[in-house]
C-alpha positions as semicolon CSV with decimal commas, in nm:
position;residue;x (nm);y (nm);z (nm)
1;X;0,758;0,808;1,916
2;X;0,955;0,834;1,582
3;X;0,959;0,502;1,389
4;X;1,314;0,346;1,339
5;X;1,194;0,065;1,048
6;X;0,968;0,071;0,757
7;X;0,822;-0,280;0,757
8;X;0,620;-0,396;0,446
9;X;0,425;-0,690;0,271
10;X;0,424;-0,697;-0,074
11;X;0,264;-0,874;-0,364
12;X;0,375;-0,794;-0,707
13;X;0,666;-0,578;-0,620
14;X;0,571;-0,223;-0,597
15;X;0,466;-0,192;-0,257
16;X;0,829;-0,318;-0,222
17;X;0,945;-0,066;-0,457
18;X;0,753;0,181;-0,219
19;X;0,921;0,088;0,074
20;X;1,264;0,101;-0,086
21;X;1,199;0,435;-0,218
22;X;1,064;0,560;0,126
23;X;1,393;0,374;0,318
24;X;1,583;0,569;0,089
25;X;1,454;0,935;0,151
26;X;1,425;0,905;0,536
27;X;1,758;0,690;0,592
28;X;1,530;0,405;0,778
29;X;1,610;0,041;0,771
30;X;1,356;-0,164;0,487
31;X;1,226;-0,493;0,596
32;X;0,932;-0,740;0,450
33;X;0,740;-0,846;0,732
34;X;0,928;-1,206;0,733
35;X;1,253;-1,029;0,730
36;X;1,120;-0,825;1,010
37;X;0,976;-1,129;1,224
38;X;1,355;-1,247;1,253
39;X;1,599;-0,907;1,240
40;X;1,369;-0,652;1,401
41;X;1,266;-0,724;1,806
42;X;0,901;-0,703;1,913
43;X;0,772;-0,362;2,028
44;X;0,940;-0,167;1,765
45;X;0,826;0,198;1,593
46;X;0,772;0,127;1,244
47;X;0,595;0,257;0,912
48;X;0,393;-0,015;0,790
49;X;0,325;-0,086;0,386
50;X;0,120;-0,347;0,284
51;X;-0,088;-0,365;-0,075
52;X;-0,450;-0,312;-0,067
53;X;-0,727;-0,635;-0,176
54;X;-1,099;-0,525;-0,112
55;X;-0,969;-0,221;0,101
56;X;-0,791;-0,423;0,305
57;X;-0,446;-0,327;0,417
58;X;-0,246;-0,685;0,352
59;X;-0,017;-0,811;0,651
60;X;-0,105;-0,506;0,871
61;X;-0,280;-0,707;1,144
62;X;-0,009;-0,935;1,197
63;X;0,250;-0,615;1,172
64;X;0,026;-0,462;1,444
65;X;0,071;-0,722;1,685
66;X;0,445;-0,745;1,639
67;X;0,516;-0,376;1,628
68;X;0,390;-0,042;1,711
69;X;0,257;0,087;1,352
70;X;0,339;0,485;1,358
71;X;0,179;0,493;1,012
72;X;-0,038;0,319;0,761
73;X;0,055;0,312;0,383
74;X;-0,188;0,168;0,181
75;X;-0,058;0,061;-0,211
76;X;-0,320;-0,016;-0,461
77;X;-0,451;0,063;-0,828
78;X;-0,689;0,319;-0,666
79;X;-0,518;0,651;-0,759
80;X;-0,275;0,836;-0,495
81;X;-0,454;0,981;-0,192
82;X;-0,806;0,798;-0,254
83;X;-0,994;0,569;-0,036
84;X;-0,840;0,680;0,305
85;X;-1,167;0,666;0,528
86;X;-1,267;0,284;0,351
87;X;-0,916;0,186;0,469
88;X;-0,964;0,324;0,803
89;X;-1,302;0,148;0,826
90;X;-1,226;-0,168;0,664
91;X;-0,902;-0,216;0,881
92;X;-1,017;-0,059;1,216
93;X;-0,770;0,177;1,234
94;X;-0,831;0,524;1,441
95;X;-0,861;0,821;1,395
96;X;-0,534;0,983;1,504
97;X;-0,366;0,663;1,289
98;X;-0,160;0,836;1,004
99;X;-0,296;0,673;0,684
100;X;-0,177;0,715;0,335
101;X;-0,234;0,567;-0,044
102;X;-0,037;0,501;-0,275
103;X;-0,065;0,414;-0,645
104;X;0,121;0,139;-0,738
105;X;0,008;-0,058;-1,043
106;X;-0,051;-0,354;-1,216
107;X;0,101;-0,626;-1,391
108;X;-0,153;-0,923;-1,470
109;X;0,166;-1,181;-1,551
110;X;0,337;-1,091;-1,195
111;X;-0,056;-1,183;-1,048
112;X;-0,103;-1,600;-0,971
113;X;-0,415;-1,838;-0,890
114;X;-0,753;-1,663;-0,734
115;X;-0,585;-1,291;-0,731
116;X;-0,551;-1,323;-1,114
117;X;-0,903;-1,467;-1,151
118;X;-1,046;-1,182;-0,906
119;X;-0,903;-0,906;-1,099
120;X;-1,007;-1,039;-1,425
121;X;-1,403;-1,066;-1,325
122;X;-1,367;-0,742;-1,159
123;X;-1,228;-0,575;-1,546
124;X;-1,489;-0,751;-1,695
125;X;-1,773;-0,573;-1,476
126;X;-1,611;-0,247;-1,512
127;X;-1,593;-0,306;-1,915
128;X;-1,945;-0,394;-1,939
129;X;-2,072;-0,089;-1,680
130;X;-2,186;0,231;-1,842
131;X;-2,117;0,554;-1,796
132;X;-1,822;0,486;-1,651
133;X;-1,669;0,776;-1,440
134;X;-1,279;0,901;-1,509
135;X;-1,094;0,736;-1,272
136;X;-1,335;0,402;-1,344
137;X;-1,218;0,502;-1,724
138;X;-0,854;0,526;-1,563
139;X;-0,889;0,151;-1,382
140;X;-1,004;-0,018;-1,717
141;X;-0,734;0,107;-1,920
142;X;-0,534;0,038;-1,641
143;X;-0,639;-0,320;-1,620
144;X;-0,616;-0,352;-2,004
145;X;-0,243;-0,211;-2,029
146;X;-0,092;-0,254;-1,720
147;X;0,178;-0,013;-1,604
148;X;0,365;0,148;-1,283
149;X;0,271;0,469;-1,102
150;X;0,519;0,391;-0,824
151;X;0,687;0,770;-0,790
152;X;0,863;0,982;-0,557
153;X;0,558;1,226;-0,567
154;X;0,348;0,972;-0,457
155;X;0,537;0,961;-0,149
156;X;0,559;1,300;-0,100
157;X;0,248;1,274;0,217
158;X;0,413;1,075;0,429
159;X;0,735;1,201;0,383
160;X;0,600;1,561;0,513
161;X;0,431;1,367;0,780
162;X;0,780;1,216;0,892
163;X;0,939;1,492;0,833
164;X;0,708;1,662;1,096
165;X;0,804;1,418;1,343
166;X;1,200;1,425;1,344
């Protein structure tokens, strides 16, 4: 069945920015998962988007019991494509679930109470570990500067996988 909503939960905005960029290129309706609860009825097709804390896919099992999720989108700091089997595993999703990553990014002033605290221990473990690898290099400076990866081309997997489907 083709999904007929892309249905998202989002923290510091770019998961949102995800969806909205996704609504845009396949023509579907964008709703957070509130909006959802009261403008899109029970048993619907969707996408699901929700932003990634300990490999943990946030609002997806309460999307999951609403709707039927055609697709998992992960959006994290982890780079574009990574950590697809922990996300699987974490969130008990199957195998023949479609699952995707996204970068997103960070901002450490849009980040409030224990998330803020949580990120900040984790940069300070990362600073103090040595020899680091590149993409552990690429989360520090990340965590340091801050910055968006949110892009079109980071779509560009699950917009061939939909555009298998229609």
């Amino acid at each position: 069945m083709n999904p007929n909503a892309i249905v998202y939960t989002s923290n510091t905005g770019y998961t949102r920015q995800y969806a909205m960029l996704l609504g845009e290129k396949t023509g579907l309706p964008v709703y957070s998962l509130d909006e959802a609860a009261e403008k899109l009825p029970a048993g619907n097709c969707i996408i699901y988007l929700g932003w990634l804390m300990a490999g943990k896919v946030q609002g997806y099992a309460k999307a999951a019991k609403r709707y039927r999720v055609q697709a998992v989108c992960g959006v994290g700091m982890g780079e574009t494509g990574s950590q697809i089997q922990d996300l699987r595993k974490t969130n008990r999703l199957s195998p023949s679930m479609p699952v995707f990553t996204m970068q997103g990014g960070f901002d450490l002033d849009r980040l409030g109470g224990v998330y803020k605290l949580m990120i900040q221990t984790a940069g300070k473990g990362l600073a103090a570990k040595k020899n680091r690898s590149p993409q552990e290099e690429a989360m520090l400076a990340l965590l340091h500067h801050g910055g968006s990866y949110v892009s079109e081309e980071n779509l560009e997997a699950v917009l061939g996988w939909y555009r298998k489907l229609i």
